[in-house]
N, C-alpha and C positions, 0 to 999 in steps of 0.2 A: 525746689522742683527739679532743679538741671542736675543736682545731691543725685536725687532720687535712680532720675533718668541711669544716668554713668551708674549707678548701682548696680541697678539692674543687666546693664548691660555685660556689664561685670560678669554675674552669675553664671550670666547664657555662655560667656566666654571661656566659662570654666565647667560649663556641663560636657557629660561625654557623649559625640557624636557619632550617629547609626553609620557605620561600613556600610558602602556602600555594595548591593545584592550583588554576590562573584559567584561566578561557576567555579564547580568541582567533585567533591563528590558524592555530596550532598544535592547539589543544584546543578549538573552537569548541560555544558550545553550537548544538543542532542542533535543529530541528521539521521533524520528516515530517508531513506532511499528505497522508491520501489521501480524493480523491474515491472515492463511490459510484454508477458507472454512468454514466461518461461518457466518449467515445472524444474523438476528435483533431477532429471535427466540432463539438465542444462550445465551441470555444473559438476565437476572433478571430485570436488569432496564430499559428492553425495553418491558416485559412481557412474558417475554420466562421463562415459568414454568417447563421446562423438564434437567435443568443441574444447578450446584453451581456456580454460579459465584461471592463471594463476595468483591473480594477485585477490581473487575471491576467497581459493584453496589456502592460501596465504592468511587471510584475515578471519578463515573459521580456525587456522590452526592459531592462531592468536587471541581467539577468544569462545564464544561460546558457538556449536552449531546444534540447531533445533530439529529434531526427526520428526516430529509429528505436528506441524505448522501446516497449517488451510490458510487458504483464499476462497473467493467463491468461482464458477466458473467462466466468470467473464468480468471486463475492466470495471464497468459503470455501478454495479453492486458490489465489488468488492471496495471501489472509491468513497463509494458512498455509506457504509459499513466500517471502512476503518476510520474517517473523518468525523463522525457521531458516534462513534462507541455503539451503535445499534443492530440488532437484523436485520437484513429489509422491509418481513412485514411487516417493521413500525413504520418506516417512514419510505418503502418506494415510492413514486410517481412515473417516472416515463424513463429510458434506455436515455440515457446521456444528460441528465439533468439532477443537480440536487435542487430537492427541498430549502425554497429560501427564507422559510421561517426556521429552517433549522440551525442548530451551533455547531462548530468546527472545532477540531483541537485545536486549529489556529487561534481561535478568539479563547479559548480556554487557556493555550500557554502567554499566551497577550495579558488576559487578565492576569496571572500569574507574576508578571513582571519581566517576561523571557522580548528580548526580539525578535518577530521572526520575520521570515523569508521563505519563498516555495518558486522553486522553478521548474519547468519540464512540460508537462502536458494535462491541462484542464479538463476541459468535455465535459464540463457539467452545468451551462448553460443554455445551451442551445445545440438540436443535432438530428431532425430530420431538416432533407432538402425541400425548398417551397412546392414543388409538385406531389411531392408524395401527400397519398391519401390521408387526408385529416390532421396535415401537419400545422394546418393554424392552430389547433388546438394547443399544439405544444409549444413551437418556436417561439423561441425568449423567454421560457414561465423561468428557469434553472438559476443558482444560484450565480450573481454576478461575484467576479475575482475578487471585486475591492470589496465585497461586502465579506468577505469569507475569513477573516479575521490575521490579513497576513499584513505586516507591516510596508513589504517589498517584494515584487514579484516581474517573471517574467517565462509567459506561459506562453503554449501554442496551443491552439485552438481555443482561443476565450470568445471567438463569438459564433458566429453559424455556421453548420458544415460548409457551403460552398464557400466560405471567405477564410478557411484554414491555414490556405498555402500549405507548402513545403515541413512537414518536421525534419527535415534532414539537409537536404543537398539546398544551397539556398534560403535559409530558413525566415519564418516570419513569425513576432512575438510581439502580445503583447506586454511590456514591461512599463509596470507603476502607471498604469493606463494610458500611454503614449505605443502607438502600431510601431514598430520597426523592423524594417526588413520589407521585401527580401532581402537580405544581406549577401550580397555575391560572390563567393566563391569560400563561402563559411558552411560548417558544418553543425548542423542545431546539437544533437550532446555540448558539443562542447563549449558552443556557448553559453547553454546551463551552468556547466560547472562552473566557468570562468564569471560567471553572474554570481555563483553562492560562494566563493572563493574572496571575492573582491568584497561580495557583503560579511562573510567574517573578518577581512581583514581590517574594514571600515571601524566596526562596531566591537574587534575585542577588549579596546580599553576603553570601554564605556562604562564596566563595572557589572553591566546586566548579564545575565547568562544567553543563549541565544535558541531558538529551535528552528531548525529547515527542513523544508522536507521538498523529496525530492523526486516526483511519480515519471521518471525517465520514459523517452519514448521508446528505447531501444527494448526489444528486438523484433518490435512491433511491427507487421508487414504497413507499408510496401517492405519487400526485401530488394536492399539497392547496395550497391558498394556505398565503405567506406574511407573516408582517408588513407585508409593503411591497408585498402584494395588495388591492384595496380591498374585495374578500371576506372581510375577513382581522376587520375591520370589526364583521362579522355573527356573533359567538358560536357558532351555528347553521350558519356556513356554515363555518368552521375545519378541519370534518372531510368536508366534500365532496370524494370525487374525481373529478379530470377532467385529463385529458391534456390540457386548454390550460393548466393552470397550471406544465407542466414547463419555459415560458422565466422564471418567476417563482423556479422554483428554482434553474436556474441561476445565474441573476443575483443569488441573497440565497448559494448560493456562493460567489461570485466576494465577496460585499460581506466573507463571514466572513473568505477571508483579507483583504481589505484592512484588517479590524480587527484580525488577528493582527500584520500586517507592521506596521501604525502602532503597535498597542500595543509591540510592539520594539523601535520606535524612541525612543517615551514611555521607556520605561525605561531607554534612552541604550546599548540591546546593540546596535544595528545590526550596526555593523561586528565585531561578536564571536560573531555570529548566522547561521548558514546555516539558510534554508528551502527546503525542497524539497514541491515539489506533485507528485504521482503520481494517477492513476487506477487501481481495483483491474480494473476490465473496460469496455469498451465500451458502449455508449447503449443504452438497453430500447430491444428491437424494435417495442414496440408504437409507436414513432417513428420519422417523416420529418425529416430533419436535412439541411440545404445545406454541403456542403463545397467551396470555389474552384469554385461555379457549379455542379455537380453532386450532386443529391436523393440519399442512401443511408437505407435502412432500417436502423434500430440493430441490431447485432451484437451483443448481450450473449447470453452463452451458446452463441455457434455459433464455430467454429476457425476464421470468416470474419475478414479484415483488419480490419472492421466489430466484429468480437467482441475484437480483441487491439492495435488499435494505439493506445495512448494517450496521452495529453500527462504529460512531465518538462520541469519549470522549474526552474532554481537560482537564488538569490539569496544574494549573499555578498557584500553590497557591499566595494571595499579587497583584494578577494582574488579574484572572479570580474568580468573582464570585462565590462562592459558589453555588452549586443548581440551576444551568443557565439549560435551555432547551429552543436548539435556532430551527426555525425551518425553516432556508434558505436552499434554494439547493445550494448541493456542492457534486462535483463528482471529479473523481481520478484526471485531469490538472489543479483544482486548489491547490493542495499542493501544486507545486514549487513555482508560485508567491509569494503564502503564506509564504513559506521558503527565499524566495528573500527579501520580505519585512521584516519578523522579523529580518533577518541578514544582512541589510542594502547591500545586493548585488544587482547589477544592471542587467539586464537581457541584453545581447546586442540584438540592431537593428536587427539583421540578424539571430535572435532565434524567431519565430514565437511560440509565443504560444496560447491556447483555454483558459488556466485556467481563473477564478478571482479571487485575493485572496480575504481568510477571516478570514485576520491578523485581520483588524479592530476588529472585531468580537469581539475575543478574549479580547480584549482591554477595551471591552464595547462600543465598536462605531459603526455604518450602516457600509455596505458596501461605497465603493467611488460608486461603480455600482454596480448594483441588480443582480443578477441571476434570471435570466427570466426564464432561460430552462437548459433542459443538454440535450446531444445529446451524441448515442451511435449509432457506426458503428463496427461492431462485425461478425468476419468471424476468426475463428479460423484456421483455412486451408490454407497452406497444413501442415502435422505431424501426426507422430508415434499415434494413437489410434483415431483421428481423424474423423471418416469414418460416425462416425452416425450425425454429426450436418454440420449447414449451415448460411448461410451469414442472419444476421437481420441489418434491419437501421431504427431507431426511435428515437425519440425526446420526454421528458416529462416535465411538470409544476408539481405545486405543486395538480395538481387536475386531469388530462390525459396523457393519452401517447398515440401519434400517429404511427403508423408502417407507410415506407413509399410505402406500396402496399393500405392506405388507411382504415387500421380497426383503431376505435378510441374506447380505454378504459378509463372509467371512476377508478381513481387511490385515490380518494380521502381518509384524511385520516393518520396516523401515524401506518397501520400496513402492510396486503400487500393486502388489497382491491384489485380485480383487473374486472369488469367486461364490457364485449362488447355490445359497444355503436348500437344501430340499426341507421344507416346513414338516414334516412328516419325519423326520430322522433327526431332529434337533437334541444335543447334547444338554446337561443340566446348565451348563456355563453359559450356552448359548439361547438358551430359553430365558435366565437370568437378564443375558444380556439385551434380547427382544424388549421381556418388559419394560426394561431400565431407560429404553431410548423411544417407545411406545407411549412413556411419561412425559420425556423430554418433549415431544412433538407433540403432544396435546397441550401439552401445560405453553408451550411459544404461540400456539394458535387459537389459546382459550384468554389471551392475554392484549394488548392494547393494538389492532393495525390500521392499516391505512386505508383511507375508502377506495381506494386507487389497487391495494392487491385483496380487496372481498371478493371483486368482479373479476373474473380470467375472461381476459381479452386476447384477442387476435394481436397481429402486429400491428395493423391500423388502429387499435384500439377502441374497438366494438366489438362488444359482449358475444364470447363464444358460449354457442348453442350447448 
């Protein structure tokens, strides 16, 4: 018997054992990073002459930068849109809140085998204040942080609007479900980074590949000085706002990822590392921003090109091209696929999603399938501050976008061209184009939604007449 035993044991000691899952470029580890409220004017290599962004300008000439990249026009649907691979009208419910029966790329690069991590700014639990109109309805229904499939985290604003504190001067997080903070005389970015820094440095010889993502709060009003403001200085003046300090936050932006890209490189991942920078919406309106010689008012919040067209950068040194400018449509449901395919995870049957990836891309290869269109269904409502906007649904190519009450704009173009089409003097290309996206927008609304966008509501959320 003990013959036997030692026999066997033998065997096992000479079978060949599975490598353990390593990133590269196959299974890269990944960091999303998304800005907060900044279009395509924001940024140097896309012609936005009014803020510093060099080490941004730096990492599109290093790797790939996207001309025709949407968001939707406001945080809470775009958040909630790139994190399910979905439109809204699958799955909205209420302005600051996911869906907690729904799945996350977190739980999808988890099952995967990926570790991950996500720091910066939540708001998708909890986010009208107790007095406003018919907020029991909603406070607390949102997806809680721990359940959202991240291994390690450390957010601001994971629980109710009034109990936020500080994203910035001061800051307060929660991290792996312990509150910390206010922390005094810190500066929330960059305790973010210094949070996703420490967890790759933790977990790169674990063998696992890793994914972070990283929905930044910067340049998100309030607008307040930053570290590298000489306001910043003055204790007392930390929590001043003013809208001259919004080129200060861009530019302590741009410094955070330059201190993610370097810390990746410290840690010798470079080239085992794709980063990708995204925007969740367009520049607060209450700004005047220079894009190639021409003044635009920020877009954040309105279905204006100003409200939806943002910057996508890749960086993948050894695997992404140098100096790439791709110029496919890609809006916030194709990250997950994207995320699925770089990390060999399989999307199950019974997860519908809208996205397409544009792993290939990246790769240097076409899409398996084109992006013909993207399609935006956009009702921020019902929630806290809510009262002045309203339900938009359109569909755009690389040349119009049709609303679908029937106005067709001519969009043509890499900046944020946008002007209306007289129906009555329609070109053959352009009539083309009307049907083409006339289909798209029936076929997304003929198709599975939520009981929550049938009904267009108010901002309190009762049924508008």
């Amino acid at each position: 018997m003990r013959s036997r035993l030692c026999f066997a044991l033998l065997v096992l000691a000479l079978l060949p054992v599975a490598p353990p899952v390593q990133a590269g470029t196959d299974r890269p580890h990944i960091l999303l990073i998304m800005a907060d409220d900044v279009g395509i004017d924001g940024l140097g290599c896309y012609g936005g002459d009014s803020y510093d962004t060099p080490r941004l300008d730096r990492m599109a000439a290093e790797g790939m930068r996207f001309t025709h990249a949407y968001s939707q026009p406001l945080c809470t649907p775009t958040r909630v849109q790139i994190m399910t691979g979905k439109y809204n009208q699958r799955n909205w419910l209420y302005f600051g809140i996911l869906d907690p029966r729904e799945r996350t790329f977190g739980h999808l690069m988890k099952e995967a085998g990926y570790r991950t991590a996500m720091a910066g700014k939540w708001q998708l639990q909890s986010y009208d204040p107790p007095d406003f109109p018919n907020a029991e309805r909603r406070r607390g229904t949102g997806m809680k942080v721990s359940e959202a499939g991240f291994d390690e985290w450390s957010l601001f604003h994971s629980w109710h609007t009034e109990d936020k504190g500080s994203r910035y001067a001061n800051p307060r997080f929660d991290r792996n479900g312990t509150i910390v903070g206010p922390v005094g005389g810190a500066y929330g970015p960059d305790t973010s980074v210094t949070f996703l820094l420490d967890f790759m440095e933790r977990n790169r010889g674990s063998g696992d590949p890793m994914f972070l993502y990283f929905p930044m709060a910067l340049p998100h009003w309030p607008m307040l000085p930053t570290p590298d403001s000489p306001e910043w200085k003055d204790m007392n003046l930390r929590l001043e706002e003013d809208p001259g300090f919004f080129p200060d936050m861009v530019a302590y932006m741009d410094k955070m990822v330059g201190r993610l890209l370097d810390g990746v490189a410290d840690l010798g991942l470079d080239r085992e590392t794709l980063v990708l920078f995204y925007s969740d919406n367009g520049t607060d309106a209450r700004l005047t921003t220079t894009l190639k010689g021409e003044e635009y008012v920020g877009g954040k919040a309105s279905p204006l090109q100003t409200g939806i067209r943002v910057p996508l950068i890749a960086r993948w040194p050894g695997t992404i091209e140098a100096g790439q400018v791709n110029g496919d449509l890609v809006d916030a449901s194709d990250f997950l696929p994207t995320l699925a395919d770089l990390g060999g995870a399989e999307i199950p049957g019974d997860w519908p999603i809208d996205g397409i990836s544009f792993a290939p891309l990246l790769r240097g290869s076409p899409r398996e399938k084109e992006r013909e269109w993207a399609f935006f269904w956009y009702d921020p409502r019902p929630g806290w501050d809510k009262e002045r906007f309203s339900r938009h649904i359109f569909a755009l190519d690389h040349r119009y976008k049709l609303f679908d009450d029937g106005r067709l704009f001519d969009i043509t173009g890499d900046d944020f061209r946008e002007v209306l089409l007289d129906p009555a003097a329609l070109s053959g290309e352009a009539e083309e184009a009307r049907a083409k996206l006339r289909r798209a927008i029936d076929a997304m609304m003929d198709g599975p939604i939520s009981d929550a966008a049938r009904v267009e509501v108010d901002a309190f959320g009762d049924p508008v007449d």
